[in-house]
C-alpha positions as CSV (number, residue, x, y, z in Angstrom):
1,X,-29.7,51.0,-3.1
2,X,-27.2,49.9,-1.1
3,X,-25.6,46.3,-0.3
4,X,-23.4,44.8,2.7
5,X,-20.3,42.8,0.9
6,X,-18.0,40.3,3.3
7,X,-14.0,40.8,1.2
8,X,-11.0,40.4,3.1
9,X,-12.6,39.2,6.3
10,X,-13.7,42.3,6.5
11,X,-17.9,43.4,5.8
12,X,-18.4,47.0,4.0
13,X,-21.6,48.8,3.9
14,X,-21.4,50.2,-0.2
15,X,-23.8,51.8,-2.9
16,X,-23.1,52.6,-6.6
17,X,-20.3,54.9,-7.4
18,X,-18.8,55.0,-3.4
19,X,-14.7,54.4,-3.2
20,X,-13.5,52.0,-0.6
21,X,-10.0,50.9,0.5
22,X,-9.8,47.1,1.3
23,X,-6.5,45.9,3.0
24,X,-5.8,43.4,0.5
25,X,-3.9,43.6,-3.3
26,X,-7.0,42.6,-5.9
27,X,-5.2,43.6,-9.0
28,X,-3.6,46.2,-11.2
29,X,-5.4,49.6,-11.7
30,X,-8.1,49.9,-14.2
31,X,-9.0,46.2,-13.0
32,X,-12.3,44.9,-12.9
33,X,-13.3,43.1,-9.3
34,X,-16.3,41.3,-8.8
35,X,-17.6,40.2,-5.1
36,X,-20.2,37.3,-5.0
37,X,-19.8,37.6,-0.9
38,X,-23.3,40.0,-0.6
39,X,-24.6,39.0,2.2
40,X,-27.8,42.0,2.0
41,X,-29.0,44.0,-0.3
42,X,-31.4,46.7,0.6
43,X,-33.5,49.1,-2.3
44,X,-36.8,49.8,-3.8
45,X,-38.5,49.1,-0.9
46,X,-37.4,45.8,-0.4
47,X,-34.6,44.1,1.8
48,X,-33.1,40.9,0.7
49,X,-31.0,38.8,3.2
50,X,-28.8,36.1,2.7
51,X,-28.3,32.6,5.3
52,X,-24.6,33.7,4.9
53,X,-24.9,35.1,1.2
54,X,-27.5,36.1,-1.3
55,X,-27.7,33.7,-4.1
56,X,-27.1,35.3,-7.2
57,X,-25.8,38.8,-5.9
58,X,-23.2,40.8,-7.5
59,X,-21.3,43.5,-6.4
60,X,-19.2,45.3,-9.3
61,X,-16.1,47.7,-9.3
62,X,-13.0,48.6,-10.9
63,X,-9.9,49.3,-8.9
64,X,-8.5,52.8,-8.9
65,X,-5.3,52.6,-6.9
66,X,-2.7,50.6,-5.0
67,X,-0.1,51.0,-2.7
68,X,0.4,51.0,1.1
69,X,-1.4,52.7,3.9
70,X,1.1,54.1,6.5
71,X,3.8,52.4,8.8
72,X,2.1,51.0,12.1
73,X,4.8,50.6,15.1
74,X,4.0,48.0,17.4
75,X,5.9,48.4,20.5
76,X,5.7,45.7,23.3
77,X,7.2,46.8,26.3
78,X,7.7,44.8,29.8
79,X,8.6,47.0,32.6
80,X,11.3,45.9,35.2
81,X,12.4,43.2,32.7
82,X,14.5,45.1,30.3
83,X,12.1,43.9,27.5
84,X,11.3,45.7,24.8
85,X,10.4,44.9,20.8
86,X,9.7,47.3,18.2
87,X,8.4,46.0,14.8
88,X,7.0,48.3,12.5
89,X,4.6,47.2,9.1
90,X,2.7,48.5,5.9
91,X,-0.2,47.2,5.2
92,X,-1.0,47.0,1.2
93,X,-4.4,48.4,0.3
94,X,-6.9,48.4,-3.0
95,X,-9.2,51.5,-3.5
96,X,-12.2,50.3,-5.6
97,X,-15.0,52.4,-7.2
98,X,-18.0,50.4,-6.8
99,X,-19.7,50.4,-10.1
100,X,-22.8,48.4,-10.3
101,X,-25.0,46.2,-7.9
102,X,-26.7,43.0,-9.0
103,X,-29.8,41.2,-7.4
């Protein structure tokens, strides 16, 4: 079984006991998260889509770290025009065990 879930303004594709990172701080470690953004959920022979969401549907995990991915340099450059600008940025991220889907 396996279910598409919108977080973040991102969509992930996740099944019972995957890890995922989400660029986004949910909580403290050991916290419970629970998305109500399922927009399918496939399993047993059935697929159930939602016109965004599916009413009712769960998606269940518990956060297992924190912290912040690696530094991303952004370097704009202008040739000619002496113009350059470098700016550099962590981006804070939540790995979550998914736990338990729910039609």
């Amino acid at each position: 079984m396996f279910a598409v879930i919108k977080t973040s303004g991102f969509q992930y594709v996740v099944t019972k006991g995957e890890k995922i990172k989400i660029p986004a701080a949910l909580g403290e470690k050991g916290t419970e998260v629970e998305f109500d953004k399922v927009m399918m959920i496939k399993g047993n022979g059935d697929t159930v889509v939602g016109r965004p969401f599916v009413k009712g549907a769960k998606v269940k995990g518990v956060v297992k770290e924190c912290g912040r991915l690696p530094k991303v340099v952004v370097f704009k450059f202008i040739k000619k025009e002496k113009y350059r600008r470098k700016r550099g940025h962590h981006q804070n991220f939540c790995e979550i065990e998914i736990t338990d889907i729910i039609k």
